[in-house]
Structure formats: structure tokens, C-alpha cells
C-alpha positions in Angstrom: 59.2 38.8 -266.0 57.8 41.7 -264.5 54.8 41.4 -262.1 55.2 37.8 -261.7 53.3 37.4 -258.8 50.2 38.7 -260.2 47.5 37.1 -261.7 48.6 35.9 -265.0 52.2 36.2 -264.5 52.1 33.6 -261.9 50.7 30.5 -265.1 53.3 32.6 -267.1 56.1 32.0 -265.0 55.7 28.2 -265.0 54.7 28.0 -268.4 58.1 29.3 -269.4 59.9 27.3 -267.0 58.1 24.8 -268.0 59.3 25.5 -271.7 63.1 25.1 -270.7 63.6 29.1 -270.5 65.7 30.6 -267.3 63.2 33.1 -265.4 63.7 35.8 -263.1 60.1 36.0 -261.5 60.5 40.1 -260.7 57.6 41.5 -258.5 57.6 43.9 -255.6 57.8 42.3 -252.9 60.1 39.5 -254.5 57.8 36.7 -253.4 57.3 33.3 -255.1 54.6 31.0 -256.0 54.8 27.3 -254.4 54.0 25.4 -257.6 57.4 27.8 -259.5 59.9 25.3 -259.6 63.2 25.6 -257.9 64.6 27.2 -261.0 63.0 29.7 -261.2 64.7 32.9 -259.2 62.8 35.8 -257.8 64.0 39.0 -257.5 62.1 41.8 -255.7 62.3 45.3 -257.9 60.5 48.6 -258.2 60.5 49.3 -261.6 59.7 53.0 -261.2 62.6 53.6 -259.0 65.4 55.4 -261.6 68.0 52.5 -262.8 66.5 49.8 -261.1 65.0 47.7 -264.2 68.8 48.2 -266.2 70.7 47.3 -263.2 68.5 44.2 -262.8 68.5 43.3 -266.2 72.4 43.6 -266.4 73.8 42.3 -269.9 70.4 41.6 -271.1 68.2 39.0 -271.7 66.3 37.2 -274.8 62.9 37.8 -273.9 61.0 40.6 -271.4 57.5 40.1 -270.0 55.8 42.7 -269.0 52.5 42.2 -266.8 52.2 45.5 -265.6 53.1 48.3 -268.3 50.6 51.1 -268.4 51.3 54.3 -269.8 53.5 56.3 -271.6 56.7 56.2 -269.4 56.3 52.5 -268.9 56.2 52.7 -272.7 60.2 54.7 -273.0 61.4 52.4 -269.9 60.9 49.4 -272.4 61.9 51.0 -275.5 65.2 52.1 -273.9 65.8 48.8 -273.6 65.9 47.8 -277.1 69.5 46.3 -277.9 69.7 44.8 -274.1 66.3 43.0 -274.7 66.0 40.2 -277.3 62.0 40.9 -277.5 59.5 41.4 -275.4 55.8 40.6 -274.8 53.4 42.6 -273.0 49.9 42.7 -271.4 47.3 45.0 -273.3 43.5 45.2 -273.0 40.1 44.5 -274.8 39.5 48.3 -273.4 41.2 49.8 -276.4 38.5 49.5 -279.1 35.9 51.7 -280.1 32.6 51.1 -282.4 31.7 52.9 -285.3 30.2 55.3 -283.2 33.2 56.7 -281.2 31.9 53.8 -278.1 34.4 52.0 -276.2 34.2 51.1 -272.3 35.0 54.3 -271.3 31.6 55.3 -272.3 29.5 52.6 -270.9 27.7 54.6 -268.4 26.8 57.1 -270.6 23.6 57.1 -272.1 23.9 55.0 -275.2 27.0 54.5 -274.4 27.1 50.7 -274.9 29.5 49.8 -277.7 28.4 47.5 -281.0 31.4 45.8 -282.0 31.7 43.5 -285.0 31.3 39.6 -283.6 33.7 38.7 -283.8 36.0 41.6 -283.1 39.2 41.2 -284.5 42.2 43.4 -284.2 41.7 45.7 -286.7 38.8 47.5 -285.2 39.5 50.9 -284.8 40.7 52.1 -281.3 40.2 54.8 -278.9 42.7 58.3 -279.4 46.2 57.9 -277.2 46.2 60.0 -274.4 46.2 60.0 -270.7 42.3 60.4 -269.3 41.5 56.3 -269.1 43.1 53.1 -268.9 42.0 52.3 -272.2 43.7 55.6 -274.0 46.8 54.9 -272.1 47.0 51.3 -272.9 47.1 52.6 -276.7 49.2 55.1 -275.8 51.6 52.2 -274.7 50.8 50.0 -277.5 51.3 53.0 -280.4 54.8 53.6 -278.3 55.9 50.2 -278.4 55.6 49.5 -281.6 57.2 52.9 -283.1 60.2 50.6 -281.6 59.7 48.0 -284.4 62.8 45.5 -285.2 64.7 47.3 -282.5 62.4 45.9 -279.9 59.9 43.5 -281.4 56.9 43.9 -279.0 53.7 41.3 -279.2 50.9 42.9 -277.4 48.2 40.9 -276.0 44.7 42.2 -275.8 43.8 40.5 -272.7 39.8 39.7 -272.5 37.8 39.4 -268.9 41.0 37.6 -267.0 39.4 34.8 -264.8 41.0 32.0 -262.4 42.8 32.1 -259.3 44.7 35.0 -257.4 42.2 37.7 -259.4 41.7 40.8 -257.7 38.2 41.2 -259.1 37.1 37.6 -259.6 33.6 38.4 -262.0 32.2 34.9 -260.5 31.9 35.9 -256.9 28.8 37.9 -258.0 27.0 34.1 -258.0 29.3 32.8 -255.4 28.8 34.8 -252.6 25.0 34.7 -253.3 24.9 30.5 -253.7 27.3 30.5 -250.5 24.7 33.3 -248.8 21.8 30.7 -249.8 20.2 33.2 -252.3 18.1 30.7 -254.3 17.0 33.3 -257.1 18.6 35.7 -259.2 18.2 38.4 -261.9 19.7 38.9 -264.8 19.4 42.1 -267.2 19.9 41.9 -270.6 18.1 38.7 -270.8 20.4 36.9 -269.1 22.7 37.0 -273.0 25.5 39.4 -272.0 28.8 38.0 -273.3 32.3 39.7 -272.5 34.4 36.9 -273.4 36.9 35.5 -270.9 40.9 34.6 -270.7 41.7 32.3 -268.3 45.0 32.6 -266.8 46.7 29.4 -268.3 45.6 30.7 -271.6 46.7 33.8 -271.3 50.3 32.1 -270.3 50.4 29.5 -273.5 49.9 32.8 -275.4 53.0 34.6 -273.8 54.7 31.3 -274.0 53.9 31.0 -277.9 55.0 34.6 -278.3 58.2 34.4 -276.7 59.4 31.5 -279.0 58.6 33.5 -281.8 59.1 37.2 -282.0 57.6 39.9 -283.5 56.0 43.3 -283.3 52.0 42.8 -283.7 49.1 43.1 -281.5 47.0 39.8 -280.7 43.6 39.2 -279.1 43.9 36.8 -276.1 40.6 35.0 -274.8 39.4 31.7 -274.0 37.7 29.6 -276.9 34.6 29.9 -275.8 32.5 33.4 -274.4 29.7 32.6 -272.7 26.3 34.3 -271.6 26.0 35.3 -268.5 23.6 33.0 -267.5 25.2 30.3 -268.7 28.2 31.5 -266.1 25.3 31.4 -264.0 24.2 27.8 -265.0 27.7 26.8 -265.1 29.0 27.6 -261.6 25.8 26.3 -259.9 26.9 22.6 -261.2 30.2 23.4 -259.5 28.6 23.4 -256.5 25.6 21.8 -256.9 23.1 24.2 -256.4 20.0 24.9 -258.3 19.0 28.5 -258.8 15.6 30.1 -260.5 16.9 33.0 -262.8 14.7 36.3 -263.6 15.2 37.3 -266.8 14.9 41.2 -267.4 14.6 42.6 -270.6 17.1 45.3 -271.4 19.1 47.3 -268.9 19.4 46.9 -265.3 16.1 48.1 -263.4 16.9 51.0 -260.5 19.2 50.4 -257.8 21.3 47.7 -260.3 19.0 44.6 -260.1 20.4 41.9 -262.3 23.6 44.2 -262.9 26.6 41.7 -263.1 30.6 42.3 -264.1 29.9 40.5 -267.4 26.5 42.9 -268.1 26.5 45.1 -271.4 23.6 45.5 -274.1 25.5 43.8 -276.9 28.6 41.3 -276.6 32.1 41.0 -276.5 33.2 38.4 -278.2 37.3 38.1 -279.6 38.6 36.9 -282.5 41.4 34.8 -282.0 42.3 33.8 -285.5 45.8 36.2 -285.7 46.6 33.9 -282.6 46.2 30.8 -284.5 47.9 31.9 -287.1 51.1 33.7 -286.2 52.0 32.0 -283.2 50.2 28.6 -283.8 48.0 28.9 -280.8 45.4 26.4 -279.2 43.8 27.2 -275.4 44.6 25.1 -273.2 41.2 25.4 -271.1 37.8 26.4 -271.5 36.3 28.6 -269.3 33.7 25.7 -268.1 36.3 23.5 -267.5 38.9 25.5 -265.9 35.4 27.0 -263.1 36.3 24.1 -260.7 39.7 25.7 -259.6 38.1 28.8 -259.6 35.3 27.8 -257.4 37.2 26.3 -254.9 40.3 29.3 -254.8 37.5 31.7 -254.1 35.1 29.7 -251.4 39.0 29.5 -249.8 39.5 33.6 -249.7 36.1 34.0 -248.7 36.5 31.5 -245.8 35.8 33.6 -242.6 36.3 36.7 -243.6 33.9 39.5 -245.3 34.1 39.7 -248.7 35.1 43.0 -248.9 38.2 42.2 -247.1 39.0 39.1 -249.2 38.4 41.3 -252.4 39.1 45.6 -251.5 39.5 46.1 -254.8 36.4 44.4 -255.9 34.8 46.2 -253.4 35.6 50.0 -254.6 35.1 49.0 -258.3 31.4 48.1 -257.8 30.1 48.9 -254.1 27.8 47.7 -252.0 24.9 47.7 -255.0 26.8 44.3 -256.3 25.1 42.5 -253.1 22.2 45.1 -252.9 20.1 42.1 -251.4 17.3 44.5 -249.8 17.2 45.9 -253.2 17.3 42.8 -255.3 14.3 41.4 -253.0 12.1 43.9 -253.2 12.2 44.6 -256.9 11.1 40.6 -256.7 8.5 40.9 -254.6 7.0 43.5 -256.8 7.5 41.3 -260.0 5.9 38.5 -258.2 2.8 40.6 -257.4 2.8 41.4 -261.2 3.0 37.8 -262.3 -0.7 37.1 -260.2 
């Protein structure tokens, strides 16, 4: 498995060991994760160093997971591999659709640039062109790639929704974390507070590539939790982790200036996956919900946040939104102003 100590490929790894399969957990820095069973041996590798993947891999294996592939020469390293590599699964994104209209994430901040998709969205939706300007037209640039390989190389793709759980690098819920653990008793909410951009949580994500490995095949899947709530049922949801009661603003529509009520999960219309391909080719059934799995969640991030800034628990957090995702000076004074409006 390739990137084994991320995110994801950390449940993945112990789902497959779990399942009776022999795994090489392959990451960088060749580390390991203390629930990974003794089993289970990690190797540390570079896969863009020339050779090193096909040296590692030796006389083959039965299955490849790939947590990490982006891009077109990700795409030939795996395809060369066809013959040494029973099948393979590997990570894709919800960032490869487009609407109707041409609209995919990669337009977002564009005026109008909010895509409409069909709820629920299924896999046939049209996608964005291949190429190599954003991460969404090189993940279909990957995908496309892939599965030109066809029974050479069966490839399931998984197009991951919002990943949540522990060990993310840009954990969506510390927006309402930090600001219950700051003592922020109100919030604001565009949109209404209904924005849905449905969610995978990690085990989910690794009963999927568990499923997939058992039975092979090139196709492209949807992965996401059963549920996709609002926002402000997040909201709602992670306060009774914690036990916290919080008054929510509700805005109508976008985010007023500066990005008050602006979360990770904000967008005019909603996200929301179809997972009926996974049911049916692979026989799939989550095995959390994203309410049920926020404990773990809760507690993983109050322990990064423990003593330290939160831009130093979570760097890349930090350059993806800035300082406007804890704008408090800004979020204040926008309520002061809609308090003096309510008299």
C-alpha cells in the first residue's frame, strides 16, 4: 500500500490485515501505526525516485493500493505495472465533476461559479476535461489513464467525498472546535446554515478498498458516508460531543464580507453522493456514520490542539483558508451590527 501512513491508508492498512491479506504498509518515512498489527511490514519508499516502486514490489503482488496517485506520470508508473500487479485500487476525488453548466470546484470562487449537481450525484455525471491546471483535471487525467489499462490492470477508483476522522490534515470540524474550545458561544452560518458536502470517514473509505480488493475490476465508484449532513447539523452535532450549547446566526445566501459564517463545508447548493454502484458491485455497507464516528474525532483533535497554536497543529489547514477561518474581530462585529438591526 502506498501512502500508508496517511490518512485513510492508515484504517486501510488494518482493514486488510484484518481481512487475512499480507501488507507492506509503504510510506516515506517507513513509519507504522500502533494499532497495525505485527504482521503487517513497513517499508519506507519514494515512489518518484526511478526503479524504486519495481524493485520494492519484486515478483509482484495481488493487489496495489494507491493513496497518493495524482497525475499523469503517477498514472504510467502504475500502468507499467500491469502483469506484476494482480489489480489495483486507487484514491480519486468528488473534485472531478462538473454541472451542466461547465461548474466544478475549480470554479467556486468565481462568480456564479457554484456547481448544481443532480442529488444525488452518481458517477455518470459528466467531468471536468484531463489536463494539468487543477487537482481535479489531473485526477481525471489519472482516472482516463488508468483505465485505458483495462483487463491488463483492473483499476477501481474511488471518488473520495470530504475525508473526516483522525490524522487529517485539514480536519473541516476544527472550524467549531477551536471556537467551542476558545468559548465562542455564537456562530454564523451562510447559506442558511443547509450546506451539504457529504463526508467519508476514514473506516469507510477502508471497507470500500477492502471490498474492492476482494473483487476486481476496472470502474470508478463514489465513496462517502451514509449520511451528508448540513452544516449546521455538524454544528449541532459536535456541540453534544462536548456538551456545549451554541446560538447559530443564520444568513441567507453567501458569506457576508470578510467570510462571516464561511465554513469548509459552505457552497450554495449541496453535495450529496450516490453510493448505489458501491452497493451493488462490491456489496458495500458503511461501517459508521458520520455522527457516530464525531467522538473519535473530537477527542484526536482537542489532543493536537493541546498547547500548541492551531496553526502549528494544522500548517496545511492554515495556508488553505488563512487567518479569515478564525476572523473573530470580524465575525463580532458583523454581530454587533446585526444585533443593532434586530432592535
Amino acid at each position: 500500500m502506498l501512502g500508508a501512513t496517511g490518512q485513510i491508508g492508515r484504517a486501510a492498512v488494518s482493514a486488510l490485515a484484518g481481512d487475512g491479506w499480507e501488507v507492506t504498509a509503504v510510506s516515506r518515512g517507513g513509519g507504522r501505526d500502533e494499532r497495525w498489527g505485527d504482521g503487517v511490514r513497513a517499508l519506507a519508499l519514494d515512489r518518484d525516485e526511478e526503479g524504486a516502486l519495481e524493485k520494492a514490489l519484486g515478483e509482484g503482488c495481488d493487489v496495489l493500493v494507491d493513496m497518493v496517485a495524482f497525475g499523469p506520470a503517477h498514472a504510467r508508473q502504475l500502468s507499467g505495472l500491469a502483469g506484476r500487479v494482480g489489480s489495483a485500487v486507487v484514491i480519486s476525488s468528488g473534485a472531478v465533476y462538473e454541472d451542466d453548466r461547465g461548474r466544478s470546484f475549480d470554479t467556486q470562487a468565481e462568480p456564479d461559479g457554484f456547481p448544481r449537481y443532480p442529488v444525488p450525484l452518481s458517477e455518470s455525471q459528466a467531468t471536468v476535461a484531463p489536463g494539468d491546471p487543477t487537482y481535479g483535471t489531473r485526477k481525471v487525467l489519472l482516472e482516463r489513464e488508468l483505465l485505458a489499462a483495462g483487463d491488463a490492470l483492473p483499476v477501481t477508483l474511488l471518488r473520495a467525498g470530504a475525508v473526516h476522522g483522525p490524522y487529517c490534515r485539514t480536519p473541516r470540524e476544527l472550524y467549531f472546535m477551536k471556537r467551542l474550545l476558545d468559548g465562542r458561544r455564537r456562530r454564523v452560518l451562510a447559506y442558511g446554515g443547509e450546506s451539504r458536502f457529504h463526508p467519508l470517514h476514514v473506516t469507510n473509505a477502508a471497507e470500500l478498498i477492502r471490498l474492492a480488493a476482494r473483487r476486481p475490476g476496472p470502474r470508478v465508484l463514489n465513496a462517502a458516508d451514509p449520511q451528508a449532513p448540513t452544516v449546521a447539523e455538524i454544528g449541532a452535532a459536535i456541540d453534544a460531543v462536548l456538551g456545549r450549547e451554541t446560538e447559530t446566526v443564520l444568513v441567507d445566501g453567501p458569506a457576508p464580507e470578510g467570510g462571516v459564517g464561511d465554513t469548509p463545508w459552505s457552497g450554495a447548493h449541496p453535495v450529496v453522493y450516490d453510493m448505489a454502484a458501491a452497493e451493488r458491485e462490491l456489496g458495500y455497507r458503511p461501517v459508521t456514520g458520520y455522527v457516530e464516528s464525531l467522538p473519535e474525532t473530537v477527542e484526536w483533535l482537542a489532543g493536537e490542539l493541546a498547547g500548541r497554536d492551531w496553526r502549528e497543529a494544522f500548517p496545511k489547514m492554515a495556508r488553505n483558508y488563512g487567518e479569515v477561518l478564525f476572523d473573530y474581530a470580524a465575525e463580532d462585529a458583523w454581530l454587533e451590527a446585526y444585533d443593532r438591526g434586530r432592535r
